[in-house]
matplotlib code that plots the C-alpha trace (Angstrom):
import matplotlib.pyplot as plt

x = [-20.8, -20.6, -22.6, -22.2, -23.0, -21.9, -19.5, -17.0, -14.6, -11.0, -10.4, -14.1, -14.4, -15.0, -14.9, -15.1, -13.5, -13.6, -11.1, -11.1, -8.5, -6.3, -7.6, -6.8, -3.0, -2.6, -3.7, -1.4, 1.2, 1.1, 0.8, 3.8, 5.7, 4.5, 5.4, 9.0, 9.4, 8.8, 11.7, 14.0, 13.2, 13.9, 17.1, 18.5, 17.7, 19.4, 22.3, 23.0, 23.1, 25.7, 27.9, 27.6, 28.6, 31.5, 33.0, 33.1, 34.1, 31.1, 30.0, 32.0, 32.8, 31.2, 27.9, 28.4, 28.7, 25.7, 23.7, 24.4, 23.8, 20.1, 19.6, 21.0, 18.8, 15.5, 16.0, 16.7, 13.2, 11.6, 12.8, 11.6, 8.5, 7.9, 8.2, 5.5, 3.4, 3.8, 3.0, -0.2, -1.2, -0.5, -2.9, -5.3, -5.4, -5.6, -9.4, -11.1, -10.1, -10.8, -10.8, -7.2, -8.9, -11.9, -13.9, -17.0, -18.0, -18.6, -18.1, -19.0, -17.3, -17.4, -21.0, -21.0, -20.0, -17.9, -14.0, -11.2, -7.8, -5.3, -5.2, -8.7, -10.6, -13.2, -14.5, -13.4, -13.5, -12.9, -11.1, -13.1, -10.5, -7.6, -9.2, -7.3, -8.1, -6.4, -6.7, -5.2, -4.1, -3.0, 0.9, 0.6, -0.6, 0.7, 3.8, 2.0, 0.1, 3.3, 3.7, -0.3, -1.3, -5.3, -6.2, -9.3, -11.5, -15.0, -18.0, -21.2, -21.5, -18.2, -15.1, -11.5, -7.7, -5.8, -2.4, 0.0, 1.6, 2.6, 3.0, 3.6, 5.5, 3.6, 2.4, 0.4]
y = [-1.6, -5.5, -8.5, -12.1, -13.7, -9.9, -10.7, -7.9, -6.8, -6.0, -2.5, -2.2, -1.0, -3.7, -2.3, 1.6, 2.4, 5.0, 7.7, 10.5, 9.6, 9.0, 12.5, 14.7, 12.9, 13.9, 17.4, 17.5, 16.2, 18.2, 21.5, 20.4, 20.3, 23.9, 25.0, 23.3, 25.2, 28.4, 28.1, 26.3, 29.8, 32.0, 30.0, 30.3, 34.1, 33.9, 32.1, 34.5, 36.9, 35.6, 34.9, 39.0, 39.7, 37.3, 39.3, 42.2, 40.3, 41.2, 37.8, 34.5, 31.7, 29.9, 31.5, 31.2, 27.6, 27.5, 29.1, 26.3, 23.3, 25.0, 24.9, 21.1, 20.1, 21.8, 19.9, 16.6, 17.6, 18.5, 15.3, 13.3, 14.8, 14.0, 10.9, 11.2, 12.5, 9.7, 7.3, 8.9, 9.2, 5.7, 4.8, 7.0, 5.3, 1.9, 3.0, 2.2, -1.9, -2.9, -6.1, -7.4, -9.8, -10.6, -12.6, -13.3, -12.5, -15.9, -14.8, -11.5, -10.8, -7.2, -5.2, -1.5, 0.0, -2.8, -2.5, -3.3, -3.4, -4.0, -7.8, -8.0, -10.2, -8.5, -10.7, -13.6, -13.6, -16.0, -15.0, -16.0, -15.2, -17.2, -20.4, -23.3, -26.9, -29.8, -33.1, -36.6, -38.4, -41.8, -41.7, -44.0, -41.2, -38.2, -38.2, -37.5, -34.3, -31.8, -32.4, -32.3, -29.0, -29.3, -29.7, -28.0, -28.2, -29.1, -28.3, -27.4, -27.3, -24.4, -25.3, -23.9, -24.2, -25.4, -24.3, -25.9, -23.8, -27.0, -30.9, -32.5, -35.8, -37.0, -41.0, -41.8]
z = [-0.6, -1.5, 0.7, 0.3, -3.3, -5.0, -7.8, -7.9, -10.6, -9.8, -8.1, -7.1, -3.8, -1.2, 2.4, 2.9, 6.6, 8.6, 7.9, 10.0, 12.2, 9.2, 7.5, 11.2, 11.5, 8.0, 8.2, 11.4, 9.7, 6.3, 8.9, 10.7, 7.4, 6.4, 9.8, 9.4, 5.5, 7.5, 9.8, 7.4, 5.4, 8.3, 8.9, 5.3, 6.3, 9.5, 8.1, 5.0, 6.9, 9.9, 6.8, 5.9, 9.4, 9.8, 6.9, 8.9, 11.9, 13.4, 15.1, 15.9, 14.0, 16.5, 15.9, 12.4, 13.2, 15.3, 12.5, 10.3, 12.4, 13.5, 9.6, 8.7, 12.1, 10.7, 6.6, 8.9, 10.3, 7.1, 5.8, 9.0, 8.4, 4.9, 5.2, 8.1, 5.6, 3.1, 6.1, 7.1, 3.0, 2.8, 5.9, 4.6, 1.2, 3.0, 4.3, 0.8, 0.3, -3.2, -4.6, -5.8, -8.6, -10.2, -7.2, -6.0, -1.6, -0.2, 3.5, 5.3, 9.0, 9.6, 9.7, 9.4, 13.1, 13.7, 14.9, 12.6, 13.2, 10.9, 10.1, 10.8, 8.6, 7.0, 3.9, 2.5, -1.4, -4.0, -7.2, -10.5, -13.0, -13.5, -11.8, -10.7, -11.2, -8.9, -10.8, -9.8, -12.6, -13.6, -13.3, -16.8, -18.5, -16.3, -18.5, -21.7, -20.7, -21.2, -24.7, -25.5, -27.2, -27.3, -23.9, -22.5, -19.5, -19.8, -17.2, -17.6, -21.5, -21.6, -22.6, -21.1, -22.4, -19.6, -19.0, -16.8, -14.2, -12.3, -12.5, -9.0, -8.9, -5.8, -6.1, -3.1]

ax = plt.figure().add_subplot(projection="3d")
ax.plot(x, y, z, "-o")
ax.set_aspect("equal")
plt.show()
């Protein structure tokens, strides 16, 4: 949705990517999870009742045991499972890349149809808020800028306060 030159707000949408993969592994996942409640259900079932029939020394401890274990192994699942699920909704979310800052496109390197992998550069953008400024100064007065409190930056007929966010002590 955004070429080269576009100035972009933070959050806009930058690059949309294909998500049906993501949407299918999803679905498959969140199916697998329903199918995983269903037995964890029947187990509890299973389970409750093996209990009723130890009581009347009907079946083993053994299966008793049995019953139990089949129930702890299916919530290991389920658990497994939701965390597959959280994976694949986090992928899925990583399909619509909006912009982290204020910036403005100064580079485009994908195209629609192209292939993207993760790591794959796909724009380059250059952040317009918060701009940085990297001034050499002489050391004789380097000193003296901490303790100034009316300092601005001036270009262009506009006028900016400028903050410090670091002073390097590098004399070449």
């Amino acid at each position: 949705p955004v070429d080269v030159g576009d100035t972009v707000r933070k959050g806009k949408t930058l690059v949309i990517l294909d998500s049906d993969n993501n949407r299918l592994m999803l679905a498959q996942s969140e199916a697998r999870l329903a199918a995983l409640k269903a037995q964890i259900a029947q187990a509890k079932y299973r389970l409750d009742k093996a209990q009723e029939l130890l009581e009347k020394d009907f079946i083993s401890d053994d299966e008793l045991l049995a019953r139990e274990t089949d129930l702890a192994v299916l919530e290991a699942n389920h658990q497994e499972q939701k965390v597959l699920v959280s994976i694949q909704e986090l992928a899925l979310s990583r399909t619509n890349i909006k912009a982290p800052f204020d910036a403005t496109v100064v580079d485009r390197q994908a195209q629609i149809g192209s292939y993207a992998m993760p790591g794959t550069a796909l724009m380059t953008i250059v952040q317009t808020d918060e701009r940085e400024i990297d001034v050499e100064i002489d050391p004789r007065y380097a000193v003296q800028l901490p303790t100034i409190s009316d300092l601005f930056f001036i270009s262009q007929g506009r006028k900016w306060p400028v903050k410090f966010s670091r002073l390097s002590n590098v004399i070449e």
